[in-house]
C-alpha positions as CSV (number, residue, x, y, z in Angstrom):
1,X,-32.6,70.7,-18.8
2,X,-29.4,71.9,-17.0
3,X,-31.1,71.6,-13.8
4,X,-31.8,67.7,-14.8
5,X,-28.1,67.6,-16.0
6,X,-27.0,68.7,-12.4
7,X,-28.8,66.2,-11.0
8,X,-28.0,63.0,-13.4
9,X,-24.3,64.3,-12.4
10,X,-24.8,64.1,-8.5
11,X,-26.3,60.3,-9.3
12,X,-23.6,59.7,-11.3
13,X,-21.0,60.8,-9.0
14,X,-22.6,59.2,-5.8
15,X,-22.2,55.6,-7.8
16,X,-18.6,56.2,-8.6
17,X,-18.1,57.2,-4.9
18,X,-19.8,53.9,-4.1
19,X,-18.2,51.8,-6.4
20,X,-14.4,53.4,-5.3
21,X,-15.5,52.5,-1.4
22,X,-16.7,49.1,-2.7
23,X,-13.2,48.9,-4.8
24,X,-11.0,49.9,-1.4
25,X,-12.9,48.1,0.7
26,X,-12.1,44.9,-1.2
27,X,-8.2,45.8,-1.6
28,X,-8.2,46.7,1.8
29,X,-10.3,43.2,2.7
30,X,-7.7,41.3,0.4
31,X,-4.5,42.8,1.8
32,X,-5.2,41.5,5.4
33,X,-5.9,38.3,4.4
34,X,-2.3,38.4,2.5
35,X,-1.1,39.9,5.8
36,X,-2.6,37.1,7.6
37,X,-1.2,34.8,5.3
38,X,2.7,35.6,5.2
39,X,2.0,35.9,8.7
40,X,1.3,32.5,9.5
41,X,4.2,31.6,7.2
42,X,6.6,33.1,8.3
43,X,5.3,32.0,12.2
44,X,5.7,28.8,11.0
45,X,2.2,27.9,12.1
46,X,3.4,28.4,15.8
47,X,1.4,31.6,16.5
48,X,2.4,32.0,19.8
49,X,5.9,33.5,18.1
50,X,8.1,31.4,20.3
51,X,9.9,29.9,17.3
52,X,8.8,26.1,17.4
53,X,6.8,26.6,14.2
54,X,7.2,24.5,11.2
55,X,9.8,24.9,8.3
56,X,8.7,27.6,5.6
57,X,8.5,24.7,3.2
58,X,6.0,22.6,5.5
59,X,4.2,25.9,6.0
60,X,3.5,26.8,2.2
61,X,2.8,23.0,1.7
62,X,0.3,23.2,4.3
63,X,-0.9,26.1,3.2
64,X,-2.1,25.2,0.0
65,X,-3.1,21.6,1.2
66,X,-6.0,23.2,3.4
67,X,-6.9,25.7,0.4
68,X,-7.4,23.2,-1.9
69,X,-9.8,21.2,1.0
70,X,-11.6,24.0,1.9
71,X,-12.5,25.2,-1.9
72,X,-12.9,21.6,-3.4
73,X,-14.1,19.8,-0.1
74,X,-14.9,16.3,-1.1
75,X,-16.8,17.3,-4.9
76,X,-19.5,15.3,-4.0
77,X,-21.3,15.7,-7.8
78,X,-20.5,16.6,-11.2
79,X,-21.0,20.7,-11.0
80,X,-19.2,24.1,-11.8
81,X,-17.8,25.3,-8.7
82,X,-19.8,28.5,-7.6
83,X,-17.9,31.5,-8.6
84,X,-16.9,32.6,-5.3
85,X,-15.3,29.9,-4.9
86,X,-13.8,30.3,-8.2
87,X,-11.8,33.4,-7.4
88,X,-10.9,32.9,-4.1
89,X,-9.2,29.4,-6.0
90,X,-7.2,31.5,-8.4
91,X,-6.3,34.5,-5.9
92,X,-5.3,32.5,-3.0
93,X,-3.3,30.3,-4.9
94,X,-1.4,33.6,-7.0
95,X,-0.5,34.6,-3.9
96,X,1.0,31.4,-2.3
97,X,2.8,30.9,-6.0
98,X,4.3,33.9,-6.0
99,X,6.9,32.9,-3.7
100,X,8.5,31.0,-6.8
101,X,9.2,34.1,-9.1
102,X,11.9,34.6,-6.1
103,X,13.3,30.9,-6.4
104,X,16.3,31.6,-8.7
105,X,19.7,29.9,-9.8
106,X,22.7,31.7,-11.7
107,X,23.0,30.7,-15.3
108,X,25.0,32.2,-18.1
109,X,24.7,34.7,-20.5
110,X,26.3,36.5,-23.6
111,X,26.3,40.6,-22.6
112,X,27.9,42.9,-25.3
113,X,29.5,45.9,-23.4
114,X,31.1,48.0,-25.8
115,X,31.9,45.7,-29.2
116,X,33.0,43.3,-26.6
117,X,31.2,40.0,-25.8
118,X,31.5,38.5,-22.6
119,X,29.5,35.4,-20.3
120,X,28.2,37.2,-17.3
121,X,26.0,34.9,-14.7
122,X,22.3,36.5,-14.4
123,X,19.4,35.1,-12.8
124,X,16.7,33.0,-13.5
125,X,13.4,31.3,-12.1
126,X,14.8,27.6,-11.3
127,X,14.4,25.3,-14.1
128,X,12.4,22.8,-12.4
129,X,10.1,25.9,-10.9
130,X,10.0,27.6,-14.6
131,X,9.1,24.2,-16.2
132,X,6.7,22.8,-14.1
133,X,4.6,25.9,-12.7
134,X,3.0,26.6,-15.9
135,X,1.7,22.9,-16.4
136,X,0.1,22.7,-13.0
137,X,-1.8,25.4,-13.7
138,X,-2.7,24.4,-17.3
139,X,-3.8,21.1,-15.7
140,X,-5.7,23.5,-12.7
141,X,-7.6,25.4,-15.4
142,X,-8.2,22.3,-17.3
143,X,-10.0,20.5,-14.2
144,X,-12.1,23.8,-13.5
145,X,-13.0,23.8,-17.2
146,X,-14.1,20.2,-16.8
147,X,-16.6,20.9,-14.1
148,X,-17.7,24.5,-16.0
149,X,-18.9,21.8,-18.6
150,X,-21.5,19.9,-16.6
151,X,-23.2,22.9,-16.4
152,X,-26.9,23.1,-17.1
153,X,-28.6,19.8,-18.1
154,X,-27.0,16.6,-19.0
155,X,-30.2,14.2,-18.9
156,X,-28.8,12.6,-15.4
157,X,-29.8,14.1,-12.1
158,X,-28.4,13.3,-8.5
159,X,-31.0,11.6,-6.1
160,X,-32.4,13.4,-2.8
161,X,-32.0,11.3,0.5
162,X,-35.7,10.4,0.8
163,X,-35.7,8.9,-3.2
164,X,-36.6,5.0,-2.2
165,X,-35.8,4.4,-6.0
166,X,-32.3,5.8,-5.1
167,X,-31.9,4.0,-1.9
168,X,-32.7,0.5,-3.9
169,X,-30.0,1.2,-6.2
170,X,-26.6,-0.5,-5.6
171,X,-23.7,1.8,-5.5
172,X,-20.2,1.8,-7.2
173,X,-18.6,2.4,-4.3
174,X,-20.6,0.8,-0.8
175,X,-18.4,2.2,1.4
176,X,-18.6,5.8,0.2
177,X,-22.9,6.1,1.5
178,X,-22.6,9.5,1.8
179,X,-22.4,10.3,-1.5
180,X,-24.9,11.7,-3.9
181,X,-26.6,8.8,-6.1
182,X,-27.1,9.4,-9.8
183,X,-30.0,8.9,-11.2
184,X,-30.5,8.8,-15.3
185,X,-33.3,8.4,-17.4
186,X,-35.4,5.1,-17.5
187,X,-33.7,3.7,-20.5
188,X,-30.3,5.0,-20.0
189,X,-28.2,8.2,-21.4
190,X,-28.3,8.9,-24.9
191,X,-25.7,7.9,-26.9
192,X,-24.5,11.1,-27.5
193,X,-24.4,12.4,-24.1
194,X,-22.5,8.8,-22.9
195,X,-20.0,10.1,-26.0
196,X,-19.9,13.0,-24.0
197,X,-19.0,11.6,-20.8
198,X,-16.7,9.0,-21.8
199,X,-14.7,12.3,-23.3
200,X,-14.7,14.2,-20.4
201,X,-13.5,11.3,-18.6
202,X,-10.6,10.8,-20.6
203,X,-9.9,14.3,-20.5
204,X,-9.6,14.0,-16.7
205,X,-7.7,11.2,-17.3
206,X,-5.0,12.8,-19.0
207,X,-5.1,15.4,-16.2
208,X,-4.2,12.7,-13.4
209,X,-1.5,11.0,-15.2
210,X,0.3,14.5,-15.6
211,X,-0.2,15.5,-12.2
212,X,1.1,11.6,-10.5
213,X,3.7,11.8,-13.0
214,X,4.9,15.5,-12.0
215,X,4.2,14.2,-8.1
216,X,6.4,11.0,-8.0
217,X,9.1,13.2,-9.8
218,X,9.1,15.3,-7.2
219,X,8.9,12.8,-4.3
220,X,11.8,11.0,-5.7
221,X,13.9,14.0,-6.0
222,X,13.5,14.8,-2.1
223,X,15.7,13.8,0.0
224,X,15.1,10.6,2.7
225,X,15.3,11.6,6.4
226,X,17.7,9.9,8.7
227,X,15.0,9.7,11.0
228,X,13.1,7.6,8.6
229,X,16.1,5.5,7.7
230,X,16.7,4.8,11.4
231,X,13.4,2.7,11.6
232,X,14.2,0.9,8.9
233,X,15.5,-3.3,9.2
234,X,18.4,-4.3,8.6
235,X,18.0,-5.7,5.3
236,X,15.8,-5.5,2.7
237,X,14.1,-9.5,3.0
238,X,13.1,-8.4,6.7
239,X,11.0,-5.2,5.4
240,X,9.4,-7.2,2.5
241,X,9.2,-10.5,3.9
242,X,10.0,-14.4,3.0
243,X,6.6,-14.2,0.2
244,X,7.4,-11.0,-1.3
245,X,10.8,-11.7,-1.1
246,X,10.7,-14.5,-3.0
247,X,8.5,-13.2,-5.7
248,X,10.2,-10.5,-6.2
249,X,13.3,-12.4,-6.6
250,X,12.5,-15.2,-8.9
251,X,14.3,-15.7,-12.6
252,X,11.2,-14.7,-14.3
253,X,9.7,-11.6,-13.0
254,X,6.3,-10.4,-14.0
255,X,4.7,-7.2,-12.4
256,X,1.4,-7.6,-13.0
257,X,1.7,-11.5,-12.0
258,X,3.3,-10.2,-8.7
259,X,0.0,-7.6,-8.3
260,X,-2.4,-10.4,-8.7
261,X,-0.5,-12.7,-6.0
262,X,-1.3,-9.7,-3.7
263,X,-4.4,-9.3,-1.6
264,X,-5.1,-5.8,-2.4
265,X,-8.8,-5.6,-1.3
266,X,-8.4,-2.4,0.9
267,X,-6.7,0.8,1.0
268,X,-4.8,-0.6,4.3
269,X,-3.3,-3.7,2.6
270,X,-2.4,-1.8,-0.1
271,X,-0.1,1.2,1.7
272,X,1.0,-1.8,3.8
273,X,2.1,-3.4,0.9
274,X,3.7,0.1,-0.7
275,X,5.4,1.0,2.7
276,X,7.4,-2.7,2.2
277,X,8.2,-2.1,-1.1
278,X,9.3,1.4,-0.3
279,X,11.6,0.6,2.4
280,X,13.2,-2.5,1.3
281,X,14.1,-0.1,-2.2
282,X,15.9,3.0,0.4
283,X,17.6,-0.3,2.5
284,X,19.2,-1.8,-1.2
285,X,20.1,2.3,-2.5
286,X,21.8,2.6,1.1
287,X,23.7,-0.6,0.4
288,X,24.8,-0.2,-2.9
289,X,26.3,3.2,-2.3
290,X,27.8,2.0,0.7
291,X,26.1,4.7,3.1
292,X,25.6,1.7,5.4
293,X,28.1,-0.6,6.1
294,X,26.0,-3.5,7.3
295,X,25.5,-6.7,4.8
296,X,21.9,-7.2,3.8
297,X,22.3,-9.6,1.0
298,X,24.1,-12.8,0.8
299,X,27.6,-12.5,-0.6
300,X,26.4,-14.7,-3.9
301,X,24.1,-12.2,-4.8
302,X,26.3,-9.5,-7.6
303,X,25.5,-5.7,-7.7
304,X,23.8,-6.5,-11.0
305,X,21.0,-8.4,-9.6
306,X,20.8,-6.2,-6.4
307,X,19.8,-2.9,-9.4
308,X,17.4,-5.5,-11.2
309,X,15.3,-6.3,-7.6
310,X,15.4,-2.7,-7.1
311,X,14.3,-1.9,-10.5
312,X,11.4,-4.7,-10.3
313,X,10.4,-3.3,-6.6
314,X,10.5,0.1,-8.5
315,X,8.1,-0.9,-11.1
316,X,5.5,-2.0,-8.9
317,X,5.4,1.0,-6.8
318,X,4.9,2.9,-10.3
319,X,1.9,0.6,-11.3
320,X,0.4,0.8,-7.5
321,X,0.3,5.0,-7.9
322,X,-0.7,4.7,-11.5
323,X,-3.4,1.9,-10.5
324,X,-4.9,3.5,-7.0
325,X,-4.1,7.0,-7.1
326,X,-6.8,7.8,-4.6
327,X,-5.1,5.9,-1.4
328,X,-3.6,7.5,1.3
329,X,0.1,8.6,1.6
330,X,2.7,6.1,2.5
331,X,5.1,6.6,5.3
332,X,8.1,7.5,3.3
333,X,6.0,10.3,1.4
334,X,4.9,11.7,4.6
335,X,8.2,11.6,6.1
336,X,9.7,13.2,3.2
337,X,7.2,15.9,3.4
338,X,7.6,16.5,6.6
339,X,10.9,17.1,6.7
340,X,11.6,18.4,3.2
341,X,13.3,22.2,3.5
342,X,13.4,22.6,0.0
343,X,10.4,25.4,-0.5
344,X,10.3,25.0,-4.4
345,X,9.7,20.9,-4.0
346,X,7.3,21.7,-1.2
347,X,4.9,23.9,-3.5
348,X,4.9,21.9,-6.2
349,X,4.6,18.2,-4.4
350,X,1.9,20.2,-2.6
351,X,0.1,21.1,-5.3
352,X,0.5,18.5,-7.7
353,X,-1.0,16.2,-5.1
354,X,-3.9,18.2,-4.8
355,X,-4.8,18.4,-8.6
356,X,-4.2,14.3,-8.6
357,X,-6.5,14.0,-6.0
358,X,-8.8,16.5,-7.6
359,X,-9.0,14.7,-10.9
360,X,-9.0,11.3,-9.2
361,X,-12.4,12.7,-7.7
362,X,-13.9,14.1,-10.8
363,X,-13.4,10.4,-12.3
364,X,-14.9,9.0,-9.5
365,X,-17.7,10.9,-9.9
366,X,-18.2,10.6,-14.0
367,X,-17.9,6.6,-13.5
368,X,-20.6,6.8,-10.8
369,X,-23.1,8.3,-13.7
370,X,-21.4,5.4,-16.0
371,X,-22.4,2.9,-13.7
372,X,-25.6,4.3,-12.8
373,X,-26.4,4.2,-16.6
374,X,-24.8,0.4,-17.0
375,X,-27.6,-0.5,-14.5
376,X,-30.8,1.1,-16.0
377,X,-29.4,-1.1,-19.3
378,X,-28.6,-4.3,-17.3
379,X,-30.1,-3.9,-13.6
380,X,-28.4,-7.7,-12.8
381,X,-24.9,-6.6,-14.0
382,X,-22.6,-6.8,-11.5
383,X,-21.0,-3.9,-9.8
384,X,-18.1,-2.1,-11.4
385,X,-14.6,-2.6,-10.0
386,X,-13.4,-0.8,-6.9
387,X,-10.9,1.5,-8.9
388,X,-11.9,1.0,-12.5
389,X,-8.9,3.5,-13.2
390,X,-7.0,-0.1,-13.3
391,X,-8.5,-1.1,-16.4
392,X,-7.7,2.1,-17.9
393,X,-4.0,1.2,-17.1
394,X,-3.6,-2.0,-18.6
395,X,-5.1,-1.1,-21.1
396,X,-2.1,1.6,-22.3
397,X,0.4,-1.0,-20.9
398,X,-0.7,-3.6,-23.3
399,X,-0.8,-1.5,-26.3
400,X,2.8,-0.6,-25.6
């Protein structure tokens, strides 16, 4: 009995001694990859140490950019992400926050010292670091939750690349062919499980309005670079045009009139028509606060009506981030980006962005099953529409 004792004891203690290697060799694999980390940040990127890296701001936007791409890639189906992939998600991204706890500003505060009250300045997380912070990563953890729920089966399937029945079927989106197709049950989903669906969907909805809203916030608040300013035209009619111009312009303005005036077939045309807009709105700010001396209005047009054309190009800017969240940056965002030093903007326009496109993705995906099941109900039904987010947009306008 002792002797059996003994030996249970040397088993026992081998597998702590294993367990304590495995347990240092993690913390010890962890802390150079957070050496490698700061190291590149503070490098700037520029690895050769010769000081022509990027700004610490770019750096940590950067940073978590190609994180988020290489964790989420291009979420190709509706699936939990594997759970390595999980916790390198939630580590990696601790670590690149934690540069905010240091972000501070002075504030005051009532100390008692001895029966006697006084206002002493102490410090404090920023306030738009402190209020936004903790719902980006509610919204993070509600997007991993969403994909932790089409776990298991949810009676639709994704196709294999030799499925002829797949390859007949027309897709939502043609020009995305690389895509997984789904496939669903002869006669459709059950209503339950397109209940189901339609839920999650708005659930990820929800998500992507938060995160464009907390986005554009933060865009707006950045600064514009003279170097962007110095490409601009002289006045706001040359950036937008003599059609734009005019419709923006007229006595009776109506946003979603001016949208549907607009070709706005492709990504391109759209960002073209976004990187008008945006310039034409910096060229009337610069005007109206008389940073730039030269005249880009006619002298019968008042101040008042120069805020109500920048309020209307404004508007339609709003709708056209609301409407096509997935298109690509416009030349002003970049720019802004690029040259941004502020490091608290940079990590939350950074990740914002990535949860919006994130979520935009997940939709994408749930309204491919949708429109995989509309077809197995109606196989001559026409093809949804490119962004059916839209609809989901007027939709809230018009009940407001």
């Amino acid at each position: 009995m002792v002797r059996a004792a003994e030996e249970d004891q040397i088993v026992n203690s081998g597998l702590g001694d294993e367990n304590a290697s495995n347990n240092d060799c993690k913390n010890s694999s962890d802390l150079e990859m957070i050496k490698e980390k700061f190291a590149k940040l503070l490098l700037g990127e520029d690895m050769s140490g010769g000081g022509k890296g990027v700004s610490s701001a770019l750096a940590l936007s950067n940073a978590i950019t190609n994180l988020a791409a290489s964790v989420f890639g291009e979420q190709s189906r509706l699936e939990p992400m594997p759970p390595e992939r999980q916790t390198r998600w939630r580590k990696e991204m601790d670590w690149l926050l934690s540069v905010t706890d240091h972000i501070v500003e002075f504030v005051p505060s009532k100390q008692n010292t001895n029966g006697v009250s006084m206002d002493v300045m102490v410090t404090r997380q920023r306030s738009d670091l402190r209020m936004n912070i903790p719902a980006l990563r509610k919204l993070d953890a509600m997007l991993i939750e969403c994909l932790d729920n089409f776990k298991g089966d949810h009676e639709f399937t994704y196709a294999s690349k030799n499925d002829n029945e797949a390859k007949s079927m027309r897709k939502r989106e043609e020009d995305k062919w690389w895509l997984p197709t789904p496939k669903v049950p002869p006669d459709g989903l059950s209503e339950a499980t397109r209940k189901w669906l339609q839920f999650q969907k708005e659930s990820v909805h929800q998500v992507l309005k938060a995160a464009l809203a907390i986005n554009a916030q933060i865009l707006m608040e950045m600064e514009v670079p003279e170097s962007y300013t110095e490409t601009l035209p002289k006045n706001g009619r040359a950036s937008l045009g003599d059609h734009i111009y005019k419709s923006i312009t007229v006595d009776h303005f109506e946003p979603d009139q001016f949208l549907s005036s607009m070709d706005l077939t492709t990504d391109h045309k759209i960002v073209d028509l976004k990187n008008r807009i945006e310039a034409s709105v910096v060229i009337w700010k610069r005007k109206m606060s008389a940073k730039d001396g030269r005249s880009g209005w006619g002298s019968g047009v008042s101040l008042e009506k120069r805020e109500q054309f920048e309020d209307r190009a404004e508007t339609i800017l709003l709708i056209l981030k609301q409407r096509y969240p997935g298109i690509p940056q416009s030349t002003l965002e970049i720019s802004k980006i690029e040259h941004n030093r502020d490091v608290g903007h940079a990590i939350l326009e950074s990740y914002s962005r990535i949860l919006e496109s994130l979520a935009h993705k997940v939709l994408s995906r749930i309204e491919d099953v949708q429109h995989a099941d509309v077809l197995t109900q109606n196989p001559s039904s026409q093809s949804l529409k490119r962004n059916s987010l839209k609809d989901s947009f007027n939709i809230e306008e018009s009940g407001k």
